[in-house]
KEBA-854176 format. One line per field, with one value per residue (C-alpha): residue number from 1; residue in one letter; x, y, z. Coordinates in nm, 4 decimals. Layout:
<sites>
seq: [NUM ...];
type: [a ...];
x: [X ...];
y: [Y ...];
z: [Z ...];
</sites>
This chain:
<sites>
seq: [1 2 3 4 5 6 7 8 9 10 11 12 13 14 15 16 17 18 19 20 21 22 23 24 25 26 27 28 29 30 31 32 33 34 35 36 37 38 39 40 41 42 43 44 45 46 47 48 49 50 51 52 53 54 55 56 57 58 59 60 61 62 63 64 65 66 67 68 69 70 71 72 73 74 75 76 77 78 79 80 81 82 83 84 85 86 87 88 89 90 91 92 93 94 95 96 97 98 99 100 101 102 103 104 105 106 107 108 109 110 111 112 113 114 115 116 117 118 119 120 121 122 123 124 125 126 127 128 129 130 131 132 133 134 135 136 137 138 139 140 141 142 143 144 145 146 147 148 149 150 151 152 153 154 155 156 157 158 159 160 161 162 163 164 165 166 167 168 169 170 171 172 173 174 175 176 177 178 179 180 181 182 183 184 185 186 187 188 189 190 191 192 193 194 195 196 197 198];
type: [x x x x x x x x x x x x x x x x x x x x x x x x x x x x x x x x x x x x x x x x x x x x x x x x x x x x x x x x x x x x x x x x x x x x x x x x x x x x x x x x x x x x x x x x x x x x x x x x x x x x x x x x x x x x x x x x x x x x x x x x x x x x x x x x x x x x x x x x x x x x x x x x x x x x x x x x x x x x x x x x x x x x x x x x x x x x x x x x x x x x x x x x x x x x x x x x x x x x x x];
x: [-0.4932 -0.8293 -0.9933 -1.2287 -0.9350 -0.7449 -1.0453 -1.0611 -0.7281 -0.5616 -0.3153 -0.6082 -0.7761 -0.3653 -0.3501 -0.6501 -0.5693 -0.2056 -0.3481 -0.5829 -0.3172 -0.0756 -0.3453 -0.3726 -0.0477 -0.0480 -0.3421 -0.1734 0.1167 0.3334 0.4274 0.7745 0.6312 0.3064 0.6019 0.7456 0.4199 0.2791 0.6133 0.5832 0.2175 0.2762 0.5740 0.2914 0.0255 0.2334 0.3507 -0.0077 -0.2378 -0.0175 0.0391 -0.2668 -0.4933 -0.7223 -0.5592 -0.2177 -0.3722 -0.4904 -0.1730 0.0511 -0.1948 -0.1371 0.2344 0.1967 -0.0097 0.2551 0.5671 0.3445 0.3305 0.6607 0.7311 0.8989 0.6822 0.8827 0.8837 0.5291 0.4513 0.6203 0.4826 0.1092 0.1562 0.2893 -0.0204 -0.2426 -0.0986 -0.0904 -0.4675 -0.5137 -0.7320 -1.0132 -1.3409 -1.3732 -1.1315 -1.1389 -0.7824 -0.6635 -0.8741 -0.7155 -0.3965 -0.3926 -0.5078 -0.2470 -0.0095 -0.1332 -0.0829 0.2714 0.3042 0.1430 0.4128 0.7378 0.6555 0.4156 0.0632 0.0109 -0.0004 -0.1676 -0.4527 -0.4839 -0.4801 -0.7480 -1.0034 -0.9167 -1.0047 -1.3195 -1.5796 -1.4789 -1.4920 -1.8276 -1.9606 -1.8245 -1.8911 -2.1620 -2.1167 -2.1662 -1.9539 -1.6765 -1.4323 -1.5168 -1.5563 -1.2210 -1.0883 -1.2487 -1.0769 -0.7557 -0.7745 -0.8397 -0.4954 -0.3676 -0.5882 -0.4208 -0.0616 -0.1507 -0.2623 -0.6684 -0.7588 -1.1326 -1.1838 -1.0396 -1.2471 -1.5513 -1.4681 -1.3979 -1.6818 -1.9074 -1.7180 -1.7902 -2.1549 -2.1947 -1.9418 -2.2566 -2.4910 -2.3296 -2.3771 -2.0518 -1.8429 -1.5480 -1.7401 -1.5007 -1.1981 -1.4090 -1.4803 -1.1432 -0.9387 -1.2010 -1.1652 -0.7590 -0.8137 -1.0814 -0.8332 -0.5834 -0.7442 -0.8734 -0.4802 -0.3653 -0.6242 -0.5972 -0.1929 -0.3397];
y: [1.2261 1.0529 0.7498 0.9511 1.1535 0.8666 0.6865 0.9581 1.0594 1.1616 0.8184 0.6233 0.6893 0.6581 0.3282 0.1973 0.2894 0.1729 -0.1990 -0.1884 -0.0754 -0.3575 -0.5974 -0.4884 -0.5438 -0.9028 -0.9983 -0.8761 -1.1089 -0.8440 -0.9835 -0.7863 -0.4567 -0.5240 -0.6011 -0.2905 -0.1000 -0.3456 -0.2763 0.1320 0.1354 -0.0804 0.2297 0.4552 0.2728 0.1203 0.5541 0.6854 0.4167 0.2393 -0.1913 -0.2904 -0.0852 -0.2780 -0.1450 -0.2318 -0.5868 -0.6289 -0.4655 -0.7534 -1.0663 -0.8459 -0.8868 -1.2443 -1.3471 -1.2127 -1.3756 -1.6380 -1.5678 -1.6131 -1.8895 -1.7519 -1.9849 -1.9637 -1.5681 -1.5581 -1.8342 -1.6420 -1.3172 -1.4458 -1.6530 -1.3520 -1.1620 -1.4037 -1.4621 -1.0603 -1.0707 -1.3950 -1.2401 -1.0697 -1.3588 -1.4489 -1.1616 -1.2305 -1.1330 -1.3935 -1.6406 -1.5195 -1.5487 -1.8876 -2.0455 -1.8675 -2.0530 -2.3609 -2.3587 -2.2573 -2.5353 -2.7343 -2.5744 -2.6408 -3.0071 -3.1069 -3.1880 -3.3476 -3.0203 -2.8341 -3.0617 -3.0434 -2.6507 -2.6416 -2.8877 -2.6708 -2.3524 -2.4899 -2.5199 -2.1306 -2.0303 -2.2030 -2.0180 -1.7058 -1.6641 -1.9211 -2.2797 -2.1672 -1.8081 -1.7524 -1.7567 -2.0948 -2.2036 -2.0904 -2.2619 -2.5825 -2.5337 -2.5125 -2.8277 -3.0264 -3.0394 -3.1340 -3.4393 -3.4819 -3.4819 -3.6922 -3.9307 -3.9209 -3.8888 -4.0208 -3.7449 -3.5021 -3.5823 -3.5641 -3.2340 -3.0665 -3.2063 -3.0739 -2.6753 -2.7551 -2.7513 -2.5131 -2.2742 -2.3640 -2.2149 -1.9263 -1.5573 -1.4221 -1.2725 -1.5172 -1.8129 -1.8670 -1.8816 -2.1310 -2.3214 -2.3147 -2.4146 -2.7506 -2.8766 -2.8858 -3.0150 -3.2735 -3.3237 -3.3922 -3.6606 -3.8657 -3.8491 -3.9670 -4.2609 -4.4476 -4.4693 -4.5897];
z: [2.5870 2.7114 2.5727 2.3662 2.2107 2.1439 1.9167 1.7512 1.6815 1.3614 1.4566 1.4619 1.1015 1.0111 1.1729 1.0107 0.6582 0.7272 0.8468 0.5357 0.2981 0.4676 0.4038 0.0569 -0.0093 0.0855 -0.0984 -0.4165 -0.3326 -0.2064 0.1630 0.2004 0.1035 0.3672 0.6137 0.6153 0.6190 0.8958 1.1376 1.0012 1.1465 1.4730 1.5643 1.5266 1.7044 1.9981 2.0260 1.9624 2.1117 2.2996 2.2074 2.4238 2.1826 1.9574 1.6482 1.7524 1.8297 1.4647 1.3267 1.5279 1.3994 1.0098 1.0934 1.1825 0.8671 0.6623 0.8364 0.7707 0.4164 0.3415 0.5168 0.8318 1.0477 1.3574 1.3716 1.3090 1.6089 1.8143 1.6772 1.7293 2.0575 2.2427 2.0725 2.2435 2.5840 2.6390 2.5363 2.7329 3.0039 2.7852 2.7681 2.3940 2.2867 1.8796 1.8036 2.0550 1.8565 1.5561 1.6537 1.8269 1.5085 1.3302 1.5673 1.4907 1.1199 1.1958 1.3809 1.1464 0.8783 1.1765 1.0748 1.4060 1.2929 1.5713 1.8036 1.5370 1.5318 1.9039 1.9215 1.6199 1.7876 2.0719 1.8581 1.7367 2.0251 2.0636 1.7448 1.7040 2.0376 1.9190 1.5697 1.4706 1.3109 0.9255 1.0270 0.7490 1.0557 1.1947 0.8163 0.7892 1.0665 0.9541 0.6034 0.7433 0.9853 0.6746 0.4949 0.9003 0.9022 0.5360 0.7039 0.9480 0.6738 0.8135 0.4624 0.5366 0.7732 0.5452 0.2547 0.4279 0.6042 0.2533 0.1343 0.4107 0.3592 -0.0446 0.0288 0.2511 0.0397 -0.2413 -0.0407 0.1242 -0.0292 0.1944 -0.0193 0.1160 0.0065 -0.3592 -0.1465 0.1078 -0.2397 -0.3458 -0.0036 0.0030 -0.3301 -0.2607 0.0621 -0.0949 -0.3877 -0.1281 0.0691 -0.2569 -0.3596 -0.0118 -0.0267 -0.3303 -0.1890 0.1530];
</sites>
């Protein structure tokens, strides 16, 4: 079967749906049921397309999120590291990006914010380069660095992050902007907690 054949393949349009469906699932708060969709569609795609395909890409970062979901940190490092280091070689390749960070937040979750503030300032200037500065991606990236700077008790820097993603979550039309909104006022809520202790 030839490139052409293969984009347009019956296992392609079932892939997709199958990744949408899996993400579906896990926005409804369903992670164990998007797990065994997630693993049903990467034995297709891995047969069909072959793991270096695109789709089977997105369907292993899916996988990864929801390991992450349910708190299987470890499994989902390793899950999303060996996502990344196969897709090392492609410039700027987004999934890579995508999974890196994921690795940092389970890091961050292993109990080492240290490291996961190092790989997200590492993250950054790409994301940034990539995507934009005010990109729901990078915004995303900077929402999740907060509560990190929170653990490593830089509640200052935390606070003023948040505060920063607050304001631009006001002015953004993206339709991720509420979750944006919501992610910086806990982070923000965070930070004012941690410094009346300090």
């Amino acid at each position: 079967m030839g490139f052409l054949d293969r984009l347009s393949s019956p296992e392609t349009a079932g892939v997709q749906r199958g990744i949408r469906q899996a993400q579906s699932l896990l926005h409804e708060d369903r992670p164990q049921e998007a797990e065994t969709l997630v693993r049903q569609v990467l034995d297709v795609s891995d047969k069909a397309l072959g793991p270096a395909h695109e789709l089977s890409a997105t369907a292993r970062v899916v996988l990864a999120t929801v390991l992450y979901a349910q708190g299987r940190y470890e499994e989902a490092e390793t899950e999303a590291h060996d996502l990344a280091a196969h897709r090392a070689q492609r410039p700027d390749d987004q999934l890579a990006l995508a999974a890196l960070a994921l690795c940092a937040l389970a890091v961050r979750e292993q109990g080492d914010p240290t490291e996961a503030l190092r790989r997200q300032d590492e993250l950054l200037p790409f994301y940034v380069r990539i995507h934009g500065p005010e990109h729901p991606l990078t915004l995303k990236l900077r929402a999740d660095r907060a509560p990190t700077l929170n653990r490593l008790e830089r509640h200052d820097e935390a606070a003023a992050e948040c505060r920063e993603l607050l304001a631009l979550a006001a002015a953004s039309k993206e339709p991720t902007a509420p979750a944006l909104a919501r992610k910086a006022e806990d982070g923000l809520a965070a930070a004012e907690a941690g410094q009346s202790v300090s």
